[in-house]
PASEBA-1860 file (N, C-alpha, C; in nm, 3 decimals):
! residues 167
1> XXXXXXXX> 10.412/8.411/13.909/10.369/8.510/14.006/10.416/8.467/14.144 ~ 10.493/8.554/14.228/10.506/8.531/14.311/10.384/8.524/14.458 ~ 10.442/8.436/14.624/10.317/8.430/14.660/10.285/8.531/14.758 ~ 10.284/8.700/14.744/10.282/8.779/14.778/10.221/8.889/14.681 ~ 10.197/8.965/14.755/10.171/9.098/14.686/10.152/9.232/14.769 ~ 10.137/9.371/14.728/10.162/9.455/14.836/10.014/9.442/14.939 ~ 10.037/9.486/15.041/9.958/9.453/15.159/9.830/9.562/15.113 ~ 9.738/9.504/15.166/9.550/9.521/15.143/9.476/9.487/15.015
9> XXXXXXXX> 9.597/9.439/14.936/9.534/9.408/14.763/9.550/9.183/14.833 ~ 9.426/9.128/14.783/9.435/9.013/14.805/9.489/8.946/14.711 ~ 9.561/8.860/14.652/9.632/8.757/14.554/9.571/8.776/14.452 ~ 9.416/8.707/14.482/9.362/8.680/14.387/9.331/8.839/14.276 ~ 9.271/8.937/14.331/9.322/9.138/14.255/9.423/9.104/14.211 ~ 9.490/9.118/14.279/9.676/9.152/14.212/9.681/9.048/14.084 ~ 9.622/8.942/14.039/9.607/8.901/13.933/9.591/8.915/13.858 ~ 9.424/8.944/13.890/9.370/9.038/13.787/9.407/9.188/13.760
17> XXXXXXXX> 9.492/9.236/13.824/9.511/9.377/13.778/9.693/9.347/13.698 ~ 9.770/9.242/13.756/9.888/9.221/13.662/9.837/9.153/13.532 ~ 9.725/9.086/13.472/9.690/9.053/13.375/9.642/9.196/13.279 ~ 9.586/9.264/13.339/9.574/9.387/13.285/9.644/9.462/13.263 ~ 9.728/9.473/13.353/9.835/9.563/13.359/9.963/9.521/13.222 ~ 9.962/9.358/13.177/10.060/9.313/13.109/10.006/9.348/12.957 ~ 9.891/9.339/12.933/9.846/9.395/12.837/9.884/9.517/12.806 ~ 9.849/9.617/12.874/9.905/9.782/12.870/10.051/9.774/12.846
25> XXXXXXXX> 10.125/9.706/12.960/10.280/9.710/12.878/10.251/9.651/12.702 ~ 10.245/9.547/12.689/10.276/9.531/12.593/10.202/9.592/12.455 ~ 10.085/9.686/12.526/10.049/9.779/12.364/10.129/9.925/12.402 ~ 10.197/9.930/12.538/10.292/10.050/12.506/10.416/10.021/12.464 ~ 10.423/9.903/12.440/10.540/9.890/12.367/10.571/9.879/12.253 ~ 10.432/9.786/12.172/10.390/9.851/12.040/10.412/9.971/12.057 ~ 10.298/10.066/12.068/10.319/10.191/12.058/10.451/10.278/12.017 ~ 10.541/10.267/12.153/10.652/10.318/12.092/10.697/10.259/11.999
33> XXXXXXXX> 10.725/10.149/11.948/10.785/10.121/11.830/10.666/10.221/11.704 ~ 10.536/10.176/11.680/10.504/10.274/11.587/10.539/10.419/11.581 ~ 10.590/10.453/11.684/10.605/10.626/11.691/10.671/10.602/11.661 ~ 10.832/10.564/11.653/10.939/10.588/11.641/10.963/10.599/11.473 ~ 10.841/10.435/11.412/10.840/10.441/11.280/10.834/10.569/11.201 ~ 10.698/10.588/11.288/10.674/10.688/11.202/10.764/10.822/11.184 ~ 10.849/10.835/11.308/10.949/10.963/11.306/11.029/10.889/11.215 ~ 11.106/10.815/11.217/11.175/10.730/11.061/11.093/10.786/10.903
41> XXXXXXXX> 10.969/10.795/10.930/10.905/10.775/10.796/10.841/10.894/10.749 ~ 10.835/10.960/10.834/10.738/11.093/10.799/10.810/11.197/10.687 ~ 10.760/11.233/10.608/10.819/11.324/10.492/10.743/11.431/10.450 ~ 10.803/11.547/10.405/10.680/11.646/10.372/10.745/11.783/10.411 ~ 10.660/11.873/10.341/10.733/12.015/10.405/10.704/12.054/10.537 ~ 10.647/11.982/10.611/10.624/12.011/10.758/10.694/11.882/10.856 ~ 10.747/11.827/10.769/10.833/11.728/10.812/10.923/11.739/10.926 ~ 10.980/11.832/10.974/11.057/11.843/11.102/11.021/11.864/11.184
49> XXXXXXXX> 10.890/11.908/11.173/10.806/11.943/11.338/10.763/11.831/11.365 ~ 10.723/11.775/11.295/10.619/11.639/11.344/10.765/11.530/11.428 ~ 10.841/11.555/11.322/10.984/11.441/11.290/11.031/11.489/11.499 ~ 11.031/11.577/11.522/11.078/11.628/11.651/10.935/11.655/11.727 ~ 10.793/11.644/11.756/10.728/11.619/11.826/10.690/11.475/11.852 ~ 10.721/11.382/11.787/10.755/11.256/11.806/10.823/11.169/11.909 ~ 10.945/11.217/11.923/11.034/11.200/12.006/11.043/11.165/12.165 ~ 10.967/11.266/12.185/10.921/11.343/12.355/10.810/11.174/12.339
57> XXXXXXXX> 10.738/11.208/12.284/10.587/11.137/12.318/10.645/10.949/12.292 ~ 10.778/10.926/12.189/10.809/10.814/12.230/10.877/10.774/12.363 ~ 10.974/10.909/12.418/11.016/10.844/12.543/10.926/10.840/12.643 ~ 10.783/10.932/12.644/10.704/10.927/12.758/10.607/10.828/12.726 ~ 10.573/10.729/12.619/10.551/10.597/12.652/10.616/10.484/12.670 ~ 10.754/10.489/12.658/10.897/10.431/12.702/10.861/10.397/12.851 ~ 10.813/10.568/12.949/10.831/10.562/13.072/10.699/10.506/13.108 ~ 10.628/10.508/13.044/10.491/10.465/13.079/10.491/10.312/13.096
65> XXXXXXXX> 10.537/10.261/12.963/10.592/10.046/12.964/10.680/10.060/13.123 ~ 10.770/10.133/13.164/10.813/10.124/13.258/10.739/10.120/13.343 ~ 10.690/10.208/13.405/10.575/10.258/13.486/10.480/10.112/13.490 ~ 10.446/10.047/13.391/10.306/9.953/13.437/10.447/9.792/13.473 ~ 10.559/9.782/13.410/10.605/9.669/13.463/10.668/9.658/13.551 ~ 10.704/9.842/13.664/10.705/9.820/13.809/10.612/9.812/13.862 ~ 10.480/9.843/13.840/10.394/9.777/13.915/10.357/9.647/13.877 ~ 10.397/9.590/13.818/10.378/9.418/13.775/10.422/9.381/13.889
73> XXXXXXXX> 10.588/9.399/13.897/10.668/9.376/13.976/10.606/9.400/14.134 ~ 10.594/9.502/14.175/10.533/9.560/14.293/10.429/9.454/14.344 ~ 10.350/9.410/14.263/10.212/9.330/14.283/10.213/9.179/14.276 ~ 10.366/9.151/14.313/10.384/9.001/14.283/10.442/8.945/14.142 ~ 10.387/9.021/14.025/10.410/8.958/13.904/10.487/8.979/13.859 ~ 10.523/8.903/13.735/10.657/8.926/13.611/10.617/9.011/13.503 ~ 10.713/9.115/13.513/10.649/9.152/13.326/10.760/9.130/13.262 ~ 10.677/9.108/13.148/10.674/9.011/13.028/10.723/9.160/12.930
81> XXXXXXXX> 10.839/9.146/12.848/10.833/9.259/12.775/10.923/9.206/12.666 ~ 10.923/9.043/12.648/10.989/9.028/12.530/10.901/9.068/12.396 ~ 10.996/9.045/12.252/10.888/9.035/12.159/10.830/8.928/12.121 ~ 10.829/8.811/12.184/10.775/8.697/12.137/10.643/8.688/12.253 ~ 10.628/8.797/12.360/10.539/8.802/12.489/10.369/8.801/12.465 ~ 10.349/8.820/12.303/10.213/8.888/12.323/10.142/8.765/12.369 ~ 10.005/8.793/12.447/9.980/8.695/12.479/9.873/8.612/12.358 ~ 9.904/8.462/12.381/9.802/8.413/12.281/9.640/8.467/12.220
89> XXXXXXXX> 9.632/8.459/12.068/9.524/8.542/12.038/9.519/8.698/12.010 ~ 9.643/8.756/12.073/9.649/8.890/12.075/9.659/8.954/11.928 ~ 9.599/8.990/11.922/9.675/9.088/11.745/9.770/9.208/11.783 ~ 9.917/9.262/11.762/9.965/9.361/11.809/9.911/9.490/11.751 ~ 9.965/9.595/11.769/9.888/9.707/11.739/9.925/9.678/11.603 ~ 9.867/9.739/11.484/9.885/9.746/11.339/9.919/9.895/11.273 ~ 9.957/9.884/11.186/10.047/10.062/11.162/10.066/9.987/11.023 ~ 10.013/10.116/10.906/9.969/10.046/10.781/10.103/10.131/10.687
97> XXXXXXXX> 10.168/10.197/10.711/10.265/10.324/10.692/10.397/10.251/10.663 ~ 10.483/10.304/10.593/10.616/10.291/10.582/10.617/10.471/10.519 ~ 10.692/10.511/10.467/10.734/10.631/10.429/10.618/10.672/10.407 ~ 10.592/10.817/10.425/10.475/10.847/10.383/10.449/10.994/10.430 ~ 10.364/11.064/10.356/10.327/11.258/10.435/10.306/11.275/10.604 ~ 10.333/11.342/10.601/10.328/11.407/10.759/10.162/11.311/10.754 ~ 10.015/11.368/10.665/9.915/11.375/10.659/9.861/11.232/10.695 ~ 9.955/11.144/10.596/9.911/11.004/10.613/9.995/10.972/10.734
105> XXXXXXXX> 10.072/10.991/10.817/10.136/10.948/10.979/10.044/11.009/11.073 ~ 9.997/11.096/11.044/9.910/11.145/11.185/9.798/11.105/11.167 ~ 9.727/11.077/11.037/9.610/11.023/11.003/9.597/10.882/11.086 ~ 9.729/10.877/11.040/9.731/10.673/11.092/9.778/10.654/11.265 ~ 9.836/10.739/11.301/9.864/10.752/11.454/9.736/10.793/11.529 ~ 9.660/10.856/11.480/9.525/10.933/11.530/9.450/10.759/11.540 ~ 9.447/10.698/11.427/9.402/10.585/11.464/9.439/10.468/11.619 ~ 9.560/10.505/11.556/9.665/10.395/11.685/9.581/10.478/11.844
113> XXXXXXXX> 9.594/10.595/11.834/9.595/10.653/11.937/9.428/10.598/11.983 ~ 9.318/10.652/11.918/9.162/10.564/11.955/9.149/10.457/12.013 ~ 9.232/10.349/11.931/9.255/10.199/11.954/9.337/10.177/12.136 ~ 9.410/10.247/12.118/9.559/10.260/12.316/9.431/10.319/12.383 ~ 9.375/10.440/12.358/9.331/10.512/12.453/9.209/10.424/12.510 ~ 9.100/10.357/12.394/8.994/10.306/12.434/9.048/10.221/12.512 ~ 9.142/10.082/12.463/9.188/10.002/12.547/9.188/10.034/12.691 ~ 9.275/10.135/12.709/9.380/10.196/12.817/9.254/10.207/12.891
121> XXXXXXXX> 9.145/10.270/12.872/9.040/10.340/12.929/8.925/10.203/13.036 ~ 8.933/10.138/12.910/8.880/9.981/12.979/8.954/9.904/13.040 ~ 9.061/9.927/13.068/9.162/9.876/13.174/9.103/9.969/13.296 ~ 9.123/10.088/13.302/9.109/10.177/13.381/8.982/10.106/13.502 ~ 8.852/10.132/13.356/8.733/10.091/13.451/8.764/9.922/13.515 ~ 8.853/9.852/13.424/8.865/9.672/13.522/8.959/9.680/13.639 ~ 9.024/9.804/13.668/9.092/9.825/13.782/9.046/9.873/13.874 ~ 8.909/9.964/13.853/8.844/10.080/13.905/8.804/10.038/14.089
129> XXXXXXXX> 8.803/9.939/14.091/8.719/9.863/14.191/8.847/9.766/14.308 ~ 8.949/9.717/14.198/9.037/9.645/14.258/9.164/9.691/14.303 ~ 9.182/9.827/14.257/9.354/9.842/14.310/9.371/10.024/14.275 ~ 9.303/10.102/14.395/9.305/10.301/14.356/9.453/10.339/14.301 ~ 9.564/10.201/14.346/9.710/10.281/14.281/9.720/10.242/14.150 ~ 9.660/10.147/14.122/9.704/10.094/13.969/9.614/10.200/13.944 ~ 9.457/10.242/13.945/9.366/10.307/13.886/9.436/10.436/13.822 ~ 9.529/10.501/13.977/9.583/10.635/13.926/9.694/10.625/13.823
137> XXXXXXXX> 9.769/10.515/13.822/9.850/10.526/13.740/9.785/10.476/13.597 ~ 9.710/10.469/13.575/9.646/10.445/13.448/9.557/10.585/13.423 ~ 9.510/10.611/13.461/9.406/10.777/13.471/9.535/10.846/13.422 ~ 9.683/10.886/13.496/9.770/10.938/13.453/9.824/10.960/13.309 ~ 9.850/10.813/13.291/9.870/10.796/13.141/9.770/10.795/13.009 ~ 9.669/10.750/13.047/9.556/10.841/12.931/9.483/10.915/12.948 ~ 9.578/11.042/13.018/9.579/11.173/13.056/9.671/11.234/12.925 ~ 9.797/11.183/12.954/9.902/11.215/12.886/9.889/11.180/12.699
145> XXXXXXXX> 9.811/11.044/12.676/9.795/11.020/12.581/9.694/11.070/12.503 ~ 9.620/11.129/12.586/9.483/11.201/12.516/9.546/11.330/12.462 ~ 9.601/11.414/12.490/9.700/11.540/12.486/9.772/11.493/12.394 ~ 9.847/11.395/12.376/9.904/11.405/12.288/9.789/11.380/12.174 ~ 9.729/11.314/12.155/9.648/11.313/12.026/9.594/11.425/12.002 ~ 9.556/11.498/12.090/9.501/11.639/12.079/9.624/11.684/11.959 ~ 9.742/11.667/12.035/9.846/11.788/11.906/9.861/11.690/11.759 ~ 9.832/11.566/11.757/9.818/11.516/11.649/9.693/11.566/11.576
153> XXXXXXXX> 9.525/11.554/11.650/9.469/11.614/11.591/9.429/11.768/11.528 ~ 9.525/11.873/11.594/9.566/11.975/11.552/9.621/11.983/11.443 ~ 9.723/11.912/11.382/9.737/11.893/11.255/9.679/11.827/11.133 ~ 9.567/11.738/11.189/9.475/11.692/11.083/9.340/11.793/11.067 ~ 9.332/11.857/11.171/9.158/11.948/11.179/9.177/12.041/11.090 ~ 9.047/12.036/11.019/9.009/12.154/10.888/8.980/12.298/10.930 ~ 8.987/12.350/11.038/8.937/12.483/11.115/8.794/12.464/11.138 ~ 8.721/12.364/11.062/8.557/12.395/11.136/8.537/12.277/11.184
161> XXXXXXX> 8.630/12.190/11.271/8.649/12.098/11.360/8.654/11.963/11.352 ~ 8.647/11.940/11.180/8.650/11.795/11.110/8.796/11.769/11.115 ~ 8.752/11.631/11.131/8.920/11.580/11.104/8.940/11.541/10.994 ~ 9.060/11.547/10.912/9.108/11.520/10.753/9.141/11.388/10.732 ~ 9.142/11.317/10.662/9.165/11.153/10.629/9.361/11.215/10.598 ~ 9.410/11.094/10.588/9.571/11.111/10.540/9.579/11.102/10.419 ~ 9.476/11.134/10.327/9.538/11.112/10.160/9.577/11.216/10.135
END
């Protein structure tokens, strides 16, 4: 870490919000890799919609890993975006799928998505207090990520508002 950071955030914030912040990169970087899997893997007669709504939502968490490791950068710190980066203890995101129905990829992304968003969300509130630009740029993105699960859960909901398991 360098011995600076942008002016009215004190050293010691900018720490704690690039420690947070390195986390978020590195489960949006999971992330996109599971999306991408799953556009690799998805099969089924509804297979091309999903196979091409995929896409969009991997490059806009592409921009999002971007998005949190210029502000790493911005705030003094390094981000970390190798694959050997996670930090000690971490478990990466998990994705139980290789080929499989549209039913069982959105089933299992709907999961991924609970797991990012809650995270994402408790980042939100550990920033809430220390840094209003990091705050917005996190509010932004599980803005974006909630919406998208919305159109994932559109394809799992039974019409009387249950969601369907992927078998």
């Amino acid at each position: 870490m360098s011995n600076f950071t942008v002016p009215g955030l004190s050293e010691g914030d900018a720490k704690q919000v690039i420690d947070i912040l390195q986390e978020r990169l590195t489960a949006y970087n999971d992330l996109h890799l599971i999306l991408k899997h799953a556009h690799w893997n998805v099969v089924g007669p509804t297979f091309i919609g999903v196979h091409e709504m995929l896409d969009p939502e991997v490059e806009r968490v592409r921009g999002d890993a971007d998005d949190v490791a210029e502000r790493i950068a911005a705030l003094g710190g390094e981000p970390v975006g190798t694959p050997d980066s996670h930090a000690p203890g971490r478990d990466p995101l998990q994705y139980p799928i290789n080929k499989g129905t549209v039913q069982q990829h959105l089933s299992a992304l709907n999961e991924v998505y609970d797991k990012v968003i809650v995270d994402t969300r408790e980042a939100d509130s550990a920033v809430d207090q220390l840094d209003p630009v990091t705050e917005d740029l996190i509010v932004g993105q599980v803005r974006e990520m909630e919406k998208f699960q919305w159109f994932i859960r559109a394809h799992l909901e039974d019409g009387n508002g249950n969601i369907s398991g992927g078998a």
